[in-house]
C-alpha positions as CSV (number, residue, x, y, z in Angstrom):
1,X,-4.3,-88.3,-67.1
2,X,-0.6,-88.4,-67.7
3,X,1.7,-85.6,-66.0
4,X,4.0,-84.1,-67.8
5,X,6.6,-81.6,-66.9
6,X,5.9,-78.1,-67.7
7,X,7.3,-74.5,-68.1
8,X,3.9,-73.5,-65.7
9,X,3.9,-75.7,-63.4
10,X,6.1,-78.9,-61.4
11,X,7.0,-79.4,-57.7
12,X,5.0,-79.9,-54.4
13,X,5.9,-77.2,-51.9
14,X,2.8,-76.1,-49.9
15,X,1.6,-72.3,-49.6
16,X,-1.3,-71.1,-47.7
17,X,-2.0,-68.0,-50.0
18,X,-3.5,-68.0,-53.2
19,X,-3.4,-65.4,-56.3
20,X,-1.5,-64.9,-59.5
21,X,1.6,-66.7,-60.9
22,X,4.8,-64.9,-61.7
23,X,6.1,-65.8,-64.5
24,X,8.7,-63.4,-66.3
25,X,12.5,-62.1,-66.1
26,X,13.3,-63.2,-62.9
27,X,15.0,-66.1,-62.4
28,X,13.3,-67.3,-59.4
29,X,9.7,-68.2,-61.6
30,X,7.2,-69.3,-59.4
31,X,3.0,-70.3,-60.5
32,X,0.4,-71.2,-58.6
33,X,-1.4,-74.5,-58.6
34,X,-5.0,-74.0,-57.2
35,X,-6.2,-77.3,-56.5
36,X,-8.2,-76.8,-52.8
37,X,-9.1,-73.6,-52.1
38,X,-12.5,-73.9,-53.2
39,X,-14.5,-77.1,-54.4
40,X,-14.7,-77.5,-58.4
41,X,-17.1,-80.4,-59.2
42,X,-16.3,-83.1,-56.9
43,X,-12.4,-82.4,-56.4
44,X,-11.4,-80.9,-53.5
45,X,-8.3,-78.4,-53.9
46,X,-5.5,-77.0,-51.8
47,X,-3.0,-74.1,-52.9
48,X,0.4,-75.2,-53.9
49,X,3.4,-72.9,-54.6
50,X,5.6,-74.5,-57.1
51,X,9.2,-74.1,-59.2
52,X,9.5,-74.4,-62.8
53,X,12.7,-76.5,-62.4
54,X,11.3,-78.8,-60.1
55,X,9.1,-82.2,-60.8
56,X,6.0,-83.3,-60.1
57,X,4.7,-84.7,-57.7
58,X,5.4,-88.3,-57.5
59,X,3.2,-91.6,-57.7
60,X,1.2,-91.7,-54.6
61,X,1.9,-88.1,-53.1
62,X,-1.6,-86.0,-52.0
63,X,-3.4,-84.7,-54.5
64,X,-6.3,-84.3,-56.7
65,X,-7.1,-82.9,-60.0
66,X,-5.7,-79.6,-60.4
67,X,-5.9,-76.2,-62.4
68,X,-2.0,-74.8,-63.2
69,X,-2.8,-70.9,-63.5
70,X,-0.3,-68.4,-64.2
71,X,-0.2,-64.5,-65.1
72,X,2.7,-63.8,-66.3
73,X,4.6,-60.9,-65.3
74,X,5.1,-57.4,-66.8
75,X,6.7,-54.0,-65.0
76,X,3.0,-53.0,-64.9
77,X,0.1,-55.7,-64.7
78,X,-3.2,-54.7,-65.2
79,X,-6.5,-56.9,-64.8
80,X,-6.9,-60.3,-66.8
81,X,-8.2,-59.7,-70.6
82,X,-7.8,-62.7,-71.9
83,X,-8.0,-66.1,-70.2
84,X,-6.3,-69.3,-72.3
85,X,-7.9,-72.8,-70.7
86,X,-5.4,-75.7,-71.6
87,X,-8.1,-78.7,-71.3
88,X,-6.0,-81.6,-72.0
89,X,-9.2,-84.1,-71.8
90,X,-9.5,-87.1,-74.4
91,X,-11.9,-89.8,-72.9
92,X,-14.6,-90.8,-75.7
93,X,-12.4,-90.1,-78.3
94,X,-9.2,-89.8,-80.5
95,X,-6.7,-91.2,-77.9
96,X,-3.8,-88.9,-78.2
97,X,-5.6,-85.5,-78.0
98,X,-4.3,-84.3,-74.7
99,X,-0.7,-84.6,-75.8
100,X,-1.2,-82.1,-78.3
101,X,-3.2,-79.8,-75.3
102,X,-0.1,-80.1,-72.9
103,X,2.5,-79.6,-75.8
104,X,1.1,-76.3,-77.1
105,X,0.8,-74.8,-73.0
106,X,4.4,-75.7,-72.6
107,X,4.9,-73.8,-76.2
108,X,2.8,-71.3,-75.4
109,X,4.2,-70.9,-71.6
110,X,8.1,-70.5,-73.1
111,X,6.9,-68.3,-75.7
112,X,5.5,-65.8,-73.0
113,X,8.4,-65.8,-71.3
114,X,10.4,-64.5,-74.3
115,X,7.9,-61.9,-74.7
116,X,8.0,-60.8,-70.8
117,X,12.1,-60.1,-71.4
118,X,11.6,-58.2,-74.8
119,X,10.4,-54.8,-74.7
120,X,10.2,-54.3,-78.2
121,X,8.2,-56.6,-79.5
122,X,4.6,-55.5,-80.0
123,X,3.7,-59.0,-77.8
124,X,5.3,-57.8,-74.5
125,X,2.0,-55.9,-73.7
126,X,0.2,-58.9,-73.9
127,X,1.9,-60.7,-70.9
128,X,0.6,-58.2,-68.4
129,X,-3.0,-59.0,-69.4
130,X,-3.0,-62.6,-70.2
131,X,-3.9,-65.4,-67.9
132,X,-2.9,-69.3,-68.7
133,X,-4.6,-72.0,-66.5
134,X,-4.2,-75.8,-67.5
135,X,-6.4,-78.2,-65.6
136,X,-5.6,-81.9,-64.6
137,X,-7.6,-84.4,-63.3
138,X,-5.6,-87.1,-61.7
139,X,-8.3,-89.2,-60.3
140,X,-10.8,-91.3,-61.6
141,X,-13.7,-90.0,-59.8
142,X,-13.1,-86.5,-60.8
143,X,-14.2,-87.1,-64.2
144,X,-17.8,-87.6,-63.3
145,X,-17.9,-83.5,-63.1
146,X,-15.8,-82.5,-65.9
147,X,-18.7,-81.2,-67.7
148,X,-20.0,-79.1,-65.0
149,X,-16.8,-77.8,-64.0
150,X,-16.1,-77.0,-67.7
151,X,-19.3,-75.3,-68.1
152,X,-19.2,-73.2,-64.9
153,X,-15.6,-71.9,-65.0
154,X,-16.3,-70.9,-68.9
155,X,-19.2,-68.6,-67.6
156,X,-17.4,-67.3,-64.9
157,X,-14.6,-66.3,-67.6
158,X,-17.4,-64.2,-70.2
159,X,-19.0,-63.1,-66.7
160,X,-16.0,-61.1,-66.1
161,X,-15.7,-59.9,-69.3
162,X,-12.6,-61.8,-70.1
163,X,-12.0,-63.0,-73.7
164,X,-11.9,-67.0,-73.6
165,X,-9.5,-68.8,-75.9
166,X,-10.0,-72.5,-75.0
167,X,-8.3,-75.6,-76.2
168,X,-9.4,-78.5,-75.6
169,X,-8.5,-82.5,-76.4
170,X,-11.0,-84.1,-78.8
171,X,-13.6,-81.8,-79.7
172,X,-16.2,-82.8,-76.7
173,X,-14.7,-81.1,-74.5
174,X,-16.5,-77.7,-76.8
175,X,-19.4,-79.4,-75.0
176,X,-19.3,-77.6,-72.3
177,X,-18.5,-74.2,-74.0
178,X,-21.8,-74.4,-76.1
179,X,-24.1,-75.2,-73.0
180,X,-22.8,-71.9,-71.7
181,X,-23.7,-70.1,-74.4
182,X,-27.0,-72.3,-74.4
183,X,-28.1,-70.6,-71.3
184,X,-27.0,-66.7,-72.3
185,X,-29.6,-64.4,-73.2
186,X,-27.7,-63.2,-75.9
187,X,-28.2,-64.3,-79.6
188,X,-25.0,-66.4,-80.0
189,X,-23.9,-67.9,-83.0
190,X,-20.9,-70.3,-83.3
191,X,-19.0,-70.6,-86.2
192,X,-17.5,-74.4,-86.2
193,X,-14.6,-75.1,-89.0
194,X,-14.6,-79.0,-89.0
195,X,-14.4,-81.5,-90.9
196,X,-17.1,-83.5,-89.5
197,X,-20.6,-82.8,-88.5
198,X,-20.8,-84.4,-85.0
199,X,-24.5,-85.5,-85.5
200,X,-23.3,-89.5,-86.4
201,X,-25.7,-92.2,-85.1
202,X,-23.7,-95.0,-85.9
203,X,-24.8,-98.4,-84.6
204,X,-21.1,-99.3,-83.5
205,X,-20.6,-96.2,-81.2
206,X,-20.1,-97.4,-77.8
207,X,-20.6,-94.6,-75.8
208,X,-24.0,-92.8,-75.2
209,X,-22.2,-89.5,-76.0
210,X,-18.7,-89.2,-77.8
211,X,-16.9,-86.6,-80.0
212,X,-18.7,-87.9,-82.9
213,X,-22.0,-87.5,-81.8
214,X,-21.9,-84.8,-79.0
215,X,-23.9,-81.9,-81.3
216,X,-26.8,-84.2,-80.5
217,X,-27.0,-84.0,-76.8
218,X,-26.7,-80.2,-76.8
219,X,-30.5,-78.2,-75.8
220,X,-29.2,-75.3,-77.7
221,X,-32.6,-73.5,-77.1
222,X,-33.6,-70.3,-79.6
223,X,-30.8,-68.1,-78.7
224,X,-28.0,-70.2,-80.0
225,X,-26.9,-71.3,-83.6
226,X,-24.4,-73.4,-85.3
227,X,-22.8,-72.9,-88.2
228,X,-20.2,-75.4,-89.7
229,X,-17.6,-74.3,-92.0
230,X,-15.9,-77.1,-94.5
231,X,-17.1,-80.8,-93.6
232,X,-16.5,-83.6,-96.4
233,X,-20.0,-85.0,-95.2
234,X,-21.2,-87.4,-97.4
235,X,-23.3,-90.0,-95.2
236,X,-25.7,-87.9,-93.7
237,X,-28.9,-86.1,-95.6
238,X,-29.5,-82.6,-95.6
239,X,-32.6,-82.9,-93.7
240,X,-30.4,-84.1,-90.9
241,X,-28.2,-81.9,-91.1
242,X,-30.2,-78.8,-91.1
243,X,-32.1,-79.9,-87.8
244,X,-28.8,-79.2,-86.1
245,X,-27.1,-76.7,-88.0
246,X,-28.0,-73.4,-89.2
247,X,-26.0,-73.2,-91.9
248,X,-23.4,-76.0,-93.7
249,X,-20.9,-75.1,-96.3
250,X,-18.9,-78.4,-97.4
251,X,-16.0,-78.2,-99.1
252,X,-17.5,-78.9,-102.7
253,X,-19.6,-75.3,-101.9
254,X,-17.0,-73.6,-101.3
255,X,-15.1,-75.1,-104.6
256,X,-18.0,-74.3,-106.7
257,X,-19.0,-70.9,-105.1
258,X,-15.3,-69.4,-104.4
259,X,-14.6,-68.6,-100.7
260,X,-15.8,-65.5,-101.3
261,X,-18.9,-66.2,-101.6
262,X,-19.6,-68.0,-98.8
263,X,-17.6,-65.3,-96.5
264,X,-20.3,-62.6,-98.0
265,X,-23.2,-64.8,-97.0
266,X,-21.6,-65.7,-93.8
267,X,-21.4,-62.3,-93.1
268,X,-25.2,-61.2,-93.7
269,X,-26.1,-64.5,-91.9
270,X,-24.1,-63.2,-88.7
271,X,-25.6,-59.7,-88.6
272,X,-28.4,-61.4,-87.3
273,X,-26.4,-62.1,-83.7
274,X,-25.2,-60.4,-81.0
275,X,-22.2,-62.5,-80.9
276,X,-19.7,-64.5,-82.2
277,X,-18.1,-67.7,-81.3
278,X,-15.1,-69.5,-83.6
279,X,-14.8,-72.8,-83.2
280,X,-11.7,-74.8,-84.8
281,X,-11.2,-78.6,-84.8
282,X,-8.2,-78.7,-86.6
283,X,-9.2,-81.8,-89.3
284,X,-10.5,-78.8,-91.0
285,X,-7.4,-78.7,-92.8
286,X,-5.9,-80.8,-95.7
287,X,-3.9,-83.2,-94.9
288,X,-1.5,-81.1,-96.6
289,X,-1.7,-78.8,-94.5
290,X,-1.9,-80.2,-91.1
291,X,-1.5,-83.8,-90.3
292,X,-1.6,-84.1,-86.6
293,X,-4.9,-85.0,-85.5
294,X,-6.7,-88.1,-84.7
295,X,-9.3,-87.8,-88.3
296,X,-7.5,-86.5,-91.0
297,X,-10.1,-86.0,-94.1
298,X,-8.7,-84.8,-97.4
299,X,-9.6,-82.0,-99.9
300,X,-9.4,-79.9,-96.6
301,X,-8.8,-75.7,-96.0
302,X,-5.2,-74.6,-96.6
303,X,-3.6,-72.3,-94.1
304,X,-4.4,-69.2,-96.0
305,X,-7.9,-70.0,-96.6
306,X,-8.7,-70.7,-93.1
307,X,-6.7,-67.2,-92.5
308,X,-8.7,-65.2,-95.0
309,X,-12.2,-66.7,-93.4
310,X,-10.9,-65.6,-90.0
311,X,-9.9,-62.2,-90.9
312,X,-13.4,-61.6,-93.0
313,X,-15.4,-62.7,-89.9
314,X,-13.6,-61.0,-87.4
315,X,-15.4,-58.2,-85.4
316,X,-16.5,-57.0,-81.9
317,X,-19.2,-59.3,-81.7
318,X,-16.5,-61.9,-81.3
319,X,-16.5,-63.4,-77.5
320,X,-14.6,-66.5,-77.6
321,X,-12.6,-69.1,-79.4
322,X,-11.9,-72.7,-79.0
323,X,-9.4,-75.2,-80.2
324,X,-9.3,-78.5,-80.5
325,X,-8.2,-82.0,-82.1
326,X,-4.9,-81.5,-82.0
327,X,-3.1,-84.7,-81.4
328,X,0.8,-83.8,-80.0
329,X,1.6,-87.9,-80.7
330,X,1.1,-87.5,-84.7
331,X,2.8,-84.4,-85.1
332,X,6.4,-85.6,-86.2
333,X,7.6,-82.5,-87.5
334,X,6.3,-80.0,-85.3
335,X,4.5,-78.5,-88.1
336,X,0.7,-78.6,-86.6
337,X,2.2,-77.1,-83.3
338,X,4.0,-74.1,-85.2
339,X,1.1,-73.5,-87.0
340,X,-1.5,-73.2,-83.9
341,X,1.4,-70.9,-82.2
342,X,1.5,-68.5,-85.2
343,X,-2.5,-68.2,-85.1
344,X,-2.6,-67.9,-81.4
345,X,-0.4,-64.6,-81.3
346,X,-2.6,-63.7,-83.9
347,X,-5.3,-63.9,-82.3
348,X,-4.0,-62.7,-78.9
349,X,-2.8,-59.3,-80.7
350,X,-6.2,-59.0,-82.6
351,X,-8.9,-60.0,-80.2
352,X,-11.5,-57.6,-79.6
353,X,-11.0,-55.5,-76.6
354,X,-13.6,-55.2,-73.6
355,X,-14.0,-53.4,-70.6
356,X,-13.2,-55.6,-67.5
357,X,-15.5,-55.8,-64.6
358,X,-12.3,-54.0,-63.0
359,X,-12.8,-51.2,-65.5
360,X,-16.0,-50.3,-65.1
361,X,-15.3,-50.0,-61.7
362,X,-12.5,-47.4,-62.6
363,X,-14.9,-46.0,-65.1
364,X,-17.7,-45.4,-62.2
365,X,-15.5,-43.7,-59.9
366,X,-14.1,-41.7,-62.8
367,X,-17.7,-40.6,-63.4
368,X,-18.3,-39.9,-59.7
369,X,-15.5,-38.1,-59.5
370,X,-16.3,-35.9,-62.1
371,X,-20.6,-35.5,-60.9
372,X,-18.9,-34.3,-57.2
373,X,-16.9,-31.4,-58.6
């Protein structure tokens, strides 16, 4: 996987604790790289202290595949609310994809440290309860677990009552995500705006399981649906499309039934479900709109339109989000990356909130408190 400097995370100096990075007003910004403290998959990790003016580390230095996490600082932190998982993976798919993954966490990095200096903006509070983490894997081998490490750090994240916002390379790396929510006892449903089914059983696919195909090598079980919002699908028959999904709304349904429409039935479909997962790959969009990924399709959603579902589905039986497609390579203008910025503030000031396992701690001793007097 190729390294690239970052506003998180650069250098090699060696520290034998482990806990939150500081990132914020101070000059002196430090994070910390967890990558041996505990075993994740196959890699074995060690705890690194690093600069954000310094590089990495170079060609041949120790080291294995790594997770970059960082807290950023605020005059008063609290406990992690929402976790953002940078997964810059692309094998099996549209080369290019974890450009896009690494461009937006440096983005996204600098943008945080603008809101840790300004008090006013409505933003700042976020910065005390957000967590970034980008994961590398710099070794061949360590790509054999990817999946299980994926899958098992996800969990851990809804475990603690975190809100997960993932983005990922080429959309297989959702893989993982759904397998999760495969195995909840909860009645999930995840809400997928793509342009493409994922179902293809195409004779010159190479690989056993790719991003085109990946839908079908998921045991989703009776707990967990699928819903796809806006493919151009015109290869595949409805019968095969309804053994995997739910629900389908191609674009021409939504032309001939106004958005409207299908946001009502949406809706009714949903109340069905104990929770909610969005799931974007960005060739959702037109062209027009958004250029930067790997499979542009036309007669795609416009901003707005995407905007207006997101807004009409929102609620608290939302639990997670993930991101993917975006290909940093293709994106000339910067266009694609200011447009996934503006919706992640968005969705960072709107998620739904949810007591931390930290808070219901508080919230027991409040109530035992209260019982002893």
């Amino acid at each position: 996987m190729p390294r690239t400097r970052s506003a998180q995370r650069a250098g090699s100096f060696r520290s034998s604790g482990v806990g939150h990075a500081d990132v914020g007003t101070e000059p002196d910004r430090r994070t910390i790289i967890t990558t041996g403290a505990r075993r994740i998959g196959a890699a074995t990790r060690e705890a690194r202290i690093t600069h954000a003016d310094e590089h990495p580390p170079r060609d041949g230095e120790q080291g294995a595949s790594r997770v970059t996490s960082s807290r950023p600082r605020a005059k008063k932190r609290g406990p992690c609310a929402t976790r953002i998982m940078f997964w810059p993976f692309s094998l099996f798919g549209n080369p290019g994809a974890e450009t896009g993954v690494q461009e937006l966490h440096e983005s996204l990095c600098e943008t945080f440290r603008d809101y840790g200096r300004e008090t006013v903006c409505q933003q700042h509070g976020l910065v005390a309860e957000t967590r970034i983490e980008i994961w590398d894997y710099n070794e061949l081998k360590e790509y054999g677990s990817w999946q299980s490490d994926l899958r098992r750090h996800f969990k851990r994240t809804l475990d603690r009552g975190e809100f997960p916002i993932f983005i990922g390379g080429n959309h297989l790396a959702v893989l993982p995500i759904l397998e999760a929510y495969a195995a909840d006892t909860r009645r999930i449903c995840v809400v997928s705006f793509d342009a493409h089914l994922d179902i293809y059983r195409w004779s010159q696919s190479k690989e056993v399981v790719n991003h085109g195909n990946f839908l079908l090598h998921l045991k989703r079980g009776e707990n967990l649906a699928i819903v796809n919002v806006g493919h151009r699908e015109l290869s595949l028959s409805s019968t095969a499309i309804s053994e995997v999904f739910a629900k389908s709304f191609g674009i021409d349904e939504i032309v001939t039934r106004g958005i409207d429409g299908v946001i009502e039935e949406l809706r009714r479909f949903l109340e069905g479900f104990d929770a909610i997962h969005i799931d974007l790959d960005v060739d959702v969009f037109d062209q027009a709109t958004f250029r930067a990924t790997g499979c542009p399709t036309p007669f795609g959603l416009t901003g707005r339109e995407l905007l207006k579902m997101l807004v009409s589905l929102w609620s608290e039986k939302l639990i997670g989000i993930s991101i993917s497609e975006y290909n940093g390579l293709l994106d000339v203008d910067a266009s694609g990356k200011g447009l996934l910025l503006w919706l992640l503030d968005y969705i960072l000031l709107r998620r739904p909130r949810r007591a931390t396992k930290q808070d219901q701690v508080g919230k027991a001793d409040d109530e035992g408190r209260l019982a002893a007097e």
